[in-house]
DRENLOSE-957557 format. One record per residue (C-alpha): residue number from 1; residue in three letters; x, y, z. Coordinates in steps of 0.2 Angstrom, whole numbers, plus 2048, in hexadecimal, padded with zeros to 3 digits. Example, Ala and Ser with C-alpha at 12.3 -4.5 7.8 and 13.67 -1.06 7.14 Angstrom:
! DRENLOSE-957557
(node 1,'ALA',(83E,7EA,827))
(node 2,'SER',(844,7FB,824))
! end
This chain:
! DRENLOSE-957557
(node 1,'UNK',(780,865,819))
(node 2,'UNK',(772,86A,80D))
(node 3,'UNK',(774,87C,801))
(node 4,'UNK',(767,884,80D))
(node 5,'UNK',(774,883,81E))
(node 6,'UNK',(781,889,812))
(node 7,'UNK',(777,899,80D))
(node 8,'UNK',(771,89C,81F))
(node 9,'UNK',(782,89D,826))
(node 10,'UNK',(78C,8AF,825))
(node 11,'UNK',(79C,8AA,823))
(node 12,'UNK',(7A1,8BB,826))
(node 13,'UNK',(79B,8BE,837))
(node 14,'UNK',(7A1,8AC,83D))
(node 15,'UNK',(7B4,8B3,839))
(node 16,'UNK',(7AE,8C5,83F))
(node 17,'UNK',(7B5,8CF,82E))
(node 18,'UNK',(7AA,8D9,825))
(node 19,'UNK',(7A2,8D5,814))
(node 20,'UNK',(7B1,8E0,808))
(node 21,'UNK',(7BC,8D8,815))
(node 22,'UNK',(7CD,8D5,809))
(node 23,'UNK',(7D7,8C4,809))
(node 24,'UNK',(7E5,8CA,815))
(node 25,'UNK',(7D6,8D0,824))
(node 26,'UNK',(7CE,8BF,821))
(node 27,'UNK',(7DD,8B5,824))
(node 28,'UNK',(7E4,8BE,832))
(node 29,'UNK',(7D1,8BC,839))
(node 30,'UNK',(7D2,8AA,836))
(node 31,'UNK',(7E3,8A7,83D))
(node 32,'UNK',(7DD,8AE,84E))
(node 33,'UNK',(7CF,8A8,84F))
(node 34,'UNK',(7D5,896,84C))
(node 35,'UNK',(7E2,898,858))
(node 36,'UNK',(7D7,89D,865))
(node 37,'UNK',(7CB,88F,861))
(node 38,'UNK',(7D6,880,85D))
(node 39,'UNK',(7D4,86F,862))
(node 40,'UNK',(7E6,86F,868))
(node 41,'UNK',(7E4,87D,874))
(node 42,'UNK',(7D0,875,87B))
(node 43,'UNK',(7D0,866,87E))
(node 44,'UNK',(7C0,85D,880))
(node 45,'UNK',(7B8,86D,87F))
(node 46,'UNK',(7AA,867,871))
(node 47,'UNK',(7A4,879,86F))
(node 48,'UNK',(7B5,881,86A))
(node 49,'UNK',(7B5,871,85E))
(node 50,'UNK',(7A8,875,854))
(node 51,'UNK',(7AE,889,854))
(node 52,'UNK',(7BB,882,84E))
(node 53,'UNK',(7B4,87A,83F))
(node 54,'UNK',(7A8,889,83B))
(node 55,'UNK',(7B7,894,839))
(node 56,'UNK',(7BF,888,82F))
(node 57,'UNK',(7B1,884,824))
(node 58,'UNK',(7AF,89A,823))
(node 59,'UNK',(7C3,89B,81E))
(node 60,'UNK',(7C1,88E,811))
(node 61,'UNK',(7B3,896,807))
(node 62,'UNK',(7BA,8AA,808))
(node 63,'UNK',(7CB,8A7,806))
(node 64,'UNK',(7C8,8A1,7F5))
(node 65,'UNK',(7C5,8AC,7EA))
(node 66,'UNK',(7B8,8A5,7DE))
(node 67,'UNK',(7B0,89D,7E9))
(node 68,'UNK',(7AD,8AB,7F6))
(node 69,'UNK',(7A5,8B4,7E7))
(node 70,'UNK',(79A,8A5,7E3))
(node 71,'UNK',(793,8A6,7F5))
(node 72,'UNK',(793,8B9,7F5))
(node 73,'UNK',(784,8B8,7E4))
(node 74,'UNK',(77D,8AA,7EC))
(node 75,'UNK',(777,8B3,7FD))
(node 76,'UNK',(774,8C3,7F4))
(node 77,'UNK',(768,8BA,7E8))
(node 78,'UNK',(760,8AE,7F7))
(node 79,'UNK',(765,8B7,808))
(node 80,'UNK',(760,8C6,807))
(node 81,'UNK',(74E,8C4,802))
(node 82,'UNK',(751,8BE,7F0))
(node 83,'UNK',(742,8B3,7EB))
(node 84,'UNK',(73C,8B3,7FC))
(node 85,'UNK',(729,8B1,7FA))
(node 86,'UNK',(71D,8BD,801))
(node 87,'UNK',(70D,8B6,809))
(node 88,'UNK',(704,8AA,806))
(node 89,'UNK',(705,89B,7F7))
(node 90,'UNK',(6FC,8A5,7E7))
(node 91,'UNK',(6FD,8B7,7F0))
(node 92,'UNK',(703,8C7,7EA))
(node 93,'UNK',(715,8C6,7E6))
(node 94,'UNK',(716,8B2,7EB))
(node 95,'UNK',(720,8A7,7E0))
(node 96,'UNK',(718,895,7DF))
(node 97,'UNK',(727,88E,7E6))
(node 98,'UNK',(730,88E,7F7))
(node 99,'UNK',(741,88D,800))
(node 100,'UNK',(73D,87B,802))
(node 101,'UNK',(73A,877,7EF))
(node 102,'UNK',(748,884,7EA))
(node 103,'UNK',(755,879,7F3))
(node 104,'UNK',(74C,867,7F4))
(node 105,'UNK',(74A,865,7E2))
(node 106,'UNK',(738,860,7E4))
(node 107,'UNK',(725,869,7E5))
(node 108,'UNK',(71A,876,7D9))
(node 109,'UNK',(72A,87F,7D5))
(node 110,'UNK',(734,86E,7CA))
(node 111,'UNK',(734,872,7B9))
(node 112,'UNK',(72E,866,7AB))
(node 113,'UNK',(739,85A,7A8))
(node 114,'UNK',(741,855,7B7))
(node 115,'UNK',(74C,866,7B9))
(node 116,'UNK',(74E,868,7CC))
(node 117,'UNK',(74D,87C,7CD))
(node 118,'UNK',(75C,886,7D3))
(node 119,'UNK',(761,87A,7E0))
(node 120,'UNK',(76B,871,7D3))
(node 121,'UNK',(776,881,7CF))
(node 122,'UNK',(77A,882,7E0))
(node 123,'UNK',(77C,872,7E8))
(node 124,'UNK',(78A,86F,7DE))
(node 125,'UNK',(792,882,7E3))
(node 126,'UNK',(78F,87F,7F5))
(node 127,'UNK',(792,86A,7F5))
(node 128,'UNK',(7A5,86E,7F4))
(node 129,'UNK',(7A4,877,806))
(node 130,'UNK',(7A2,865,80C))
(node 131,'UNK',(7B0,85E,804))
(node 132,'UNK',(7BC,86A,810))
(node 133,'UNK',(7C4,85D,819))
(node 134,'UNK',(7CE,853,80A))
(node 135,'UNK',(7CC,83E,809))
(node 136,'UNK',(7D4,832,813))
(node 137,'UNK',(7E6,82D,808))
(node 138,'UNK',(7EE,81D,80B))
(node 139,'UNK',(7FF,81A,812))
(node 140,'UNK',(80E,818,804))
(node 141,'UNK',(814,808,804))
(node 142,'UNK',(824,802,809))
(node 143,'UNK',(830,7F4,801))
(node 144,'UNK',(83F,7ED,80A))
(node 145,'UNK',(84C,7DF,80A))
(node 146,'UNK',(850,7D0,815))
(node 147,'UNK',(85E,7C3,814))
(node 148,'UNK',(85B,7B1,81D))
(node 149,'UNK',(865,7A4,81E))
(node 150,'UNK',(860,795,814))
(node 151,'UNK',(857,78A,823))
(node 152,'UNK',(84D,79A,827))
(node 153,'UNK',(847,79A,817))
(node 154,'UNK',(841,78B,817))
(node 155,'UNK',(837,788,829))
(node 156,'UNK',(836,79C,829))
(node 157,'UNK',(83B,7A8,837))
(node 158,'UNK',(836,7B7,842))
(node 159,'UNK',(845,7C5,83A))
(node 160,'UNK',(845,7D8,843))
(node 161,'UNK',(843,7E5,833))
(node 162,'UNK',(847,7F9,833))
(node 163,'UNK',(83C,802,82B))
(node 164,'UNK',(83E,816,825))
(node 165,'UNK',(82E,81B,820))
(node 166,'UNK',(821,82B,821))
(node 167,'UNK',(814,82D,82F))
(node 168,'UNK',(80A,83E,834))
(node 169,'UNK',(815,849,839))
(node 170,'UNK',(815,84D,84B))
(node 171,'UNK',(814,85F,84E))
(node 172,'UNK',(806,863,844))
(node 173,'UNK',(7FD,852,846))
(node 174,'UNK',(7FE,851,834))
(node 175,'UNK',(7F4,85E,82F))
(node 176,'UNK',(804,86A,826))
(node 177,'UNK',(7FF,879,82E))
(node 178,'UNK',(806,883,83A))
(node 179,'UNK',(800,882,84E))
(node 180,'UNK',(7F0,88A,84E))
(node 181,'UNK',(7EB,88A,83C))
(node 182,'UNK',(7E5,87D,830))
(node 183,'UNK',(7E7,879,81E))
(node 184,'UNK',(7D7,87D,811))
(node 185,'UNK',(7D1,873,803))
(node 186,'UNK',(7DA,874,7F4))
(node 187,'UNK',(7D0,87E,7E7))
(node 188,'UNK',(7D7,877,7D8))
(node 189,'UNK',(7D0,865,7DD))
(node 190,'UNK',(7C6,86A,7EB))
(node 191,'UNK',(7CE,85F,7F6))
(node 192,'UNK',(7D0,84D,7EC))
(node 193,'UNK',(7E0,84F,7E8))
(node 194,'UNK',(7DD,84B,7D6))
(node 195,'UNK',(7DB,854,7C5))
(node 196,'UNK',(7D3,84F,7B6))
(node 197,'UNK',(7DF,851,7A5))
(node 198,'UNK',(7D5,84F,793))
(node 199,'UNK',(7E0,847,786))
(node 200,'UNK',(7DC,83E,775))
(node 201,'UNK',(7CA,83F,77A))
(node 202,'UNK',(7CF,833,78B))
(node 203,'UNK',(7CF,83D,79D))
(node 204,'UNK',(7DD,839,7A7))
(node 205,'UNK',(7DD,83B,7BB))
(node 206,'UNK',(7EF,841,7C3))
(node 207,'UNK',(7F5,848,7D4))
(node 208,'UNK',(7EF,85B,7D6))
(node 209,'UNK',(7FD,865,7D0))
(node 210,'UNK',(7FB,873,7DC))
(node 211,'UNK',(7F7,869,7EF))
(node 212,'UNK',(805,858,7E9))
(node 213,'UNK',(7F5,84E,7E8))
(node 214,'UNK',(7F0,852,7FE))
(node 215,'UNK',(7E0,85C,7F9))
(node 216,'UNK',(7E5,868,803))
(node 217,'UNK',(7EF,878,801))
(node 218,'UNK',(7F9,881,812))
(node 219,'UNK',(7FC,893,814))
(node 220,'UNK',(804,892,823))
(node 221,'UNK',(810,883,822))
(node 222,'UNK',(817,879,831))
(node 223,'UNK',(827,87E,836))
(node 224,'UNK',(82E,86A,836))
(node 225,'UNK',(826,862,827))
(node 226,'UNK',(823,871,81B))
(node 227,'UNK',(813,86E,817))
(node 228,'UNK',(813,85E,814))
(node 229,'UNK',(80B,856,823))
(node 230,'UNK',(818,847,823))
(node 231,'UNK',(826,842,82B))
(node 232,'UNK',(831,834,82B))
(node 233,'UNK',(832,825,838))
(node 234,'UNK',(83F,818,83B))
(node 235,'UNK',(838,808,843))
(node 236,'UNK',(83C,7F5,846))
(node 237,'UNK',(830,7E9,844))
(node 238,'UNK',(82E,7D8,846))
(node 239,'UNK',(82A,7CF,835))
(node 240,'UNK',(824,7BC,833))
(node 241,'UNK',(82E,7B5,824))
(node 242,'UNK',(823,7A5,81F))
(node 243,'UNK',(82B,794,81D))
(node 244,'UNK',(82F,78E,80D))
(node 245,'UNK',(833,7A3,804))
(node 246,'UNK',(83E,7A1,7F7))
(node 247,'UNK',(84E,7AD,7F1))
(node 248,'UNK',(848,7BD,7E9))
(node 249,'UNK',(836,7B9,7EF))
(node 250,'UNK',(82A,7CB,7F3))
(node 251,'UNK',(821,7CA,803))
(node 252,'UNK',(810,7D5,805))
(node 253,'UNK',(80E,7DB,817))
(node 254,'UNK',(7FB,7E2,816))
(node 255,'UNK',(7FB,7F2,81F))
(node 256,'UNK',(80B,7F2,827))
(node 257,'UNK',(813,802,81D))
(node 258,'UNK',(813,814,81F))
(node 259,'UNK',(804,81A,829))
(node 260,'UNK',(7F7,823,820))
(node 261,'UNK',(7EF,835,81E))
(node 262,'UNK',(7E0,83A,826))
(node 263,'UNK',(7DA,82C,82D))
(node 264,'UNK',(7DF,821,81C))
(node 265,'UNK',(7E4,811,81E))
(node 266,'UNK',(7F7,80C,820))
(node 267,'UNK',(800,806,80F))
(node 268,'UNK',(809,7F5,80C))
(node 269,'UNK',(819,7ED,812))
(node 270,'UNK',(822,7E4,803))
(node 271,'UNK',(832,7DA,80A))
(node 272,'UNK',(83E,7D2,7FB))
(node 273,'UNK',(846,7C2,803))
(node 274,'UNK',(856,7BD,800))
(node 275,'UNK',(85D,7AC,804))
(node 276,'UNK',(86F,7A7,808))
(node 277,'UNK',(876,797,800))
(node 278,'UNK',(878,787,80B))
(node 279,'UNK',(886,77D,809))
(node 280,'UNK',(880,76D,805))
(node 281,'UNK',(86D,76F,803))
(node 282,'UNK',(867,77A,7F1))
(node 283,'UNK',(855,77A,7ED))
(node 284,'UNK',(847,779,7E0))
(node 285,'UNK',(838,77F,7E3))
(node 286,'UNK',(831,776,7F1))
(node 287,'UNK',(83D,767,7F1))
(node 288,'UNK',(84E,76A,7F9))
(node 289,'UNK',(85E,762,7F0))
(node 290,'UNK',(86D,758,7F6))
(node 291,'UNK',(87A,752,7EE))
(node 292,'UNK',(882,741,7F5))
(node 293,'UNK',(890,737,7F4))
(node 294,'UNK',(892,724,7F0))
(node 295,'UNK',(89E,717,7EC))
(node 296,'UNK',(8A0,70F,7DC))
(node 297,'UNK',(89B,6FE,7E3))
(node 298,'UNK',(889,707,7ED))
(node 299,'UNK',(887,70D,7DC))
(node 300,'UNK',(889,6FA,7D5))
(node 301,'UNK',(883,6EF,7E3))
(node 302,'UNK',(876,6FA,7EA))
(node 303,'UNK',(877,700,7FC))
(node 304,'UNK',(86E,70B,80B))
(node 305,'UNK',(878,71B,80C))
(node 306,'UNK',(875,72B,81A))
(node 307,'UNK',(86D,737,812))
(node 308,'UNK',(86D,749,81B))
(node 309,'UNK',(85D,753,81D))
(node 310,'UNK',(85C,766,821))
(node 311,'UNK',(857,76A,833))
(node 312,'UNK',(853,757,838))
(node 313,'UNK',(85D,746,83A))
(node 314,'UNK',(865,73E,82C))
(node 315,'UNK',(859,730,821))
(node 316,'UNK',(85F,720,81B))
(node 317,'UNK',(85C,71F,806))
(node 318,'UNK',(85B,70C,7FE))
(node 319,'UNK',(867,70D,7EF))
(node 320,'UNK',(863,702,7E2))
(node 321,'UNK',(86F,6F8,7D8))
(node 322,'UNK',(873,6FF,7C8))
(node 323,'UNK',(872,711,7CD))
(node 324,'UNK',(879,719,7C1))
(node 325,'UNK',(883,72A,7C5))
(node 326,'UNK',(878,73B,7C7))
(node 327,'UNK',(868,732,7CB))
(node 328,'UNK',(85F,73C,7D7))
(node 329,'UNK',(853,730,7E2))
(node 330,'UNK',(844,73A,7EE))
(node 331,'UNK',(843,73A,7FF))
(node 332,'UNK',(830,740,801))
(node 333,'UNK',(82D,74E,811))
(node 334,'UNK',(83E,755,814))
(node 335,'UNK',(83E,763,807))
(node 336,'UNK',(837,775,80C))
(node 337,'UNK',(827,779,814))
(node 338,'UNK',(817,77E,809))
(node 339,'UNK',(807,78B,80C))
(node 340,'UNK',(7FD,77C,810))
(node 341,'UNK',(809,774,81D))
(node 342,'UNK',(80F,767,814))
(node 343,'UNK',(823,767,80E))
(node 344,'UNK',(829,763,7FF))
(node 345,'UNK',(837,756,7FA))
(node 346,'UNK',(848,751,7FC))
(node 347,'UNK',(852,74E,7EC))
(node 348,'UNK',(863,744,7EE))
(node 349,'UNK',(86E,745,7DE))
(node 350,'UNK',(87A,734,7DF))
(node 351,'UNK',(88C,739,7DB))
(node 352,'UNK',(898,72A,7D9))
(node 353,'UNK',(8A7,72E,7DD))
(node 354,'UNK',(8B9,728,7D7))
(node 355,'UNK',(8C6,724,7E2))
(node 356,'UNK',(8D9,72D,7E0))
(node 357,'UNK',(8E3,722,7EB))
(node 358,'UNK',(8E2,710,7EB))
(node 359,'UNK',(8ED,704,7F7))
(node 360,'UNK',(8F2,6F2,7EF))
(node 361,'UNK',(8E5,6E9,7F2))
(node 362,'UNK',(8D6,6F4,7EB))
(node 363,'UNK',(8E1,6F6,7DC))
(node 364,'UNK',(8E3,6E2,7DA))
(node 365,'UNK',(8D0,6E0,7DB))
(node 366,'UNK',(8CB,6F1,7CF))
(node 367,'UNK',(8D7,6E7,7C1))
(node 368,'UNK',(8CD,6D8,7C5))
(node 369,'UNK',(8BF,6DE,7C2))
(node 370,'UNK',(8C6,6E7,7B1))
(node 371,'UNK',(8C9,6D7,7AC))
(node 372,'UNK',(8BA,6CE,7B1))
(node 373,'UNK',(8B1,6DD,7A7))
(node 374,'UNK',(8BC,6DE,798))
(node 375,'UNK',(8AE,6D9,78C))
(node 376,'UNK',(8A4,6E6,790))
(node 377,'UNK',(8A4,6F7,787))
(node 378,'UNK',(89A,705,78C))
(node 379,'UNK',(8A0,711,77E))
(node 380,'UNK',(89A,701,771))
(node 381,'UNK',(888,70B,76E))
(node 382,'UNK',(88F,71A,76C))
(node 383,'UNK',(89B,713,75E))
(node 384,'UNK',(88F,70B,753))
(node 385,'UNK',(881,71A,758))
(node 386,'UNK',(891,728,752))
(node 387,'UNK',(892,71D,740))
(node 388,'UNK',(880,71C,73D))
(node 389,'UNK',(87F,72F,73E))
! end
């Protein structure tokens, strides 16, 4: 809306209150009025609509204080015949400019140099009055916890979540006010919410102090959120969990937070993950781990041994001869599930065990075997390695 419609418009008349009208009449004249003219109380009716917002567009300018002074100068300097020209271009009295230079900027009356005339001194007066409805503001966002058990984890899972979070409160549709009124721009920030603080020579932006960073300040506030237009909201959702999340691991859910102001978008959902330990399986990374058992003589003589896998059918691992104790052989494809679709690896730690009980005959063929092995010493390098040093 350019600076002309703003000085055309008698904000006065549109809230019927005369000019020395004080700030109690003018309320009280805008509280019925937005009763009467309220969206809530006509629906569908377009007319009462935009009555609507020409009251609140008259409140918002005369119930401030400075800035009903500003608009008080500036139609007594240009309403009331101030500058008007009379006749013709270049007649008695005329000025070489008109209303249309005077507020476009542009024509004989632009000064030399690029000055713009008195446009510029109050387009930036009457520019706030635009500003009446305060930004859209983004939903807060919202960070909760989830515990899976350990095979959920690793091919994911579907999990129910509550959520408490803050939404527009109901009985006043967000707006703060009370039923039939409406909030006004805040003048400290007019209506961005922010401030600008000077310190060491670097400006700082914060929350407005005196509207909590809404833009918008309430005289009238709502009897179930204060003020505050928000309330809070419990709900369940369903949450995907993608396969292969680890422990401790922060999920961002994109616009499934609190919901926002305004019209704003709605914040972020942040889940934290938490895993549950699996009794045989542990993991690294991508590649699950298994620990499994053999006998001394697999261990020697080779052997096939079952190996266990999470979720599937056991595989059969090829032991080698010679494998030595804590060699940890690969089973590739049977470890947990990657953002591309391919799965990691299985890693099987060999743990040769030692028998406690022995019948006769395994004892007969173990000091055989001593026997047959006498000659060799394992500890021999470590001997001659601990003189050396």
């Amino acid at each position: 809306m350019s600076t002309k419609d703003y000085l055309e418009k008698d904000f006065y008349k549109v809230l019927g209150v005369p000019k020395d009208a004080g700030a109690a009449e003018i309320k009280k004249a805008y509280r019925k009025l937005a009763r009467e003219y309220h969206p809530d109380a006509n629906k569908g009716d377009v007319a009462a609509e935009e009555r609507f917002k020409e009251i609140s567009e008259a409140y918002d300018v005369l119930a401030d204080e400075k800035r009903r002074k500003e608009y008080d100068e500036a139609r007594t300097l240009f309403g009331n015949g101030g500058f008007r020209p009379q006749g013709g271009a270049g007649g008695a009295g005329a000025f070489p400019f008109d209303l249309g230079d005077l507020f476009g900027g542009a024509g004989a009356g632009q000064q030399p140099g690029g000055a713009s005339g008195l446009g510029d001194l109050f387009g930036g007066l009457f520019g706030r009055a635009g500003a009446r409805q305060a930004p859209p503001r983004r939903g807060q966002d919202v960070e909760s916890e989830v515990t899976l058990n350990f095979t959920d984890a690793v091919d994911g899972a579907t999990v129910p979540i509550r959520l408490t979070s803050s939404e527009p409160c109901r009985h006043c549709n967000g707006t703060g006010a009370a039923a039939g009124t409406m909030p006004r721009t805040c003048p400290t920030c007019s209506g961005t919410g922010q401030t600008s603080r000077n310190q060491g020579g670097f400006a700082f932006s914060e929350p407005c102090r005196d509207c909590k960073g809404r833009g918008l300040i309430v005289d009238d506030p709502c009897i179930v959120c204060h003020g505050s237009g928000r309330g809070k909201s419990a709900r369940t959702m369903q949450v995907r969990v993608p396969a292969g999340v680890q422990d401790g691991q922060r999920i961002r859910l994109k616009g499934k937070g609190a919901p926002g102001e305004r019209g704003g978008p709605a914040g972020d959902l942040y889940v934290v993950v938490h895993v549950r330990p699996h009794q045989v399986f542990g993991r690294k990374a991508d590649n699950l781990t298994v620990t499994v058992p053999v006998t001394f003589p697999e261990a020697v003589l080779g052997a096939e041994v079952a190996v266990p896998t999470l979720g599937g059918a056991p595989v059969t691992l090829k032991l080698p001869s010679g494998t030595k104790n804590g060699a940890t052989l690969r089973v590739r494809g049977r470890g947990a599930a990657r953002k591309d679709g391919t799965r990691g690896d299985l890693l099987v730690t060999v743990e040769v065990t030692v028998p406690k009980d022995l019948d006769a005959k395994a004892l007969e063929a173990l000091e055989a075997y001593r026997a047959a092995t006498a000659s060799q010493d394992p500890r021999a390098n470590l001997m001659e390695a601990a003189k050396g040093a």
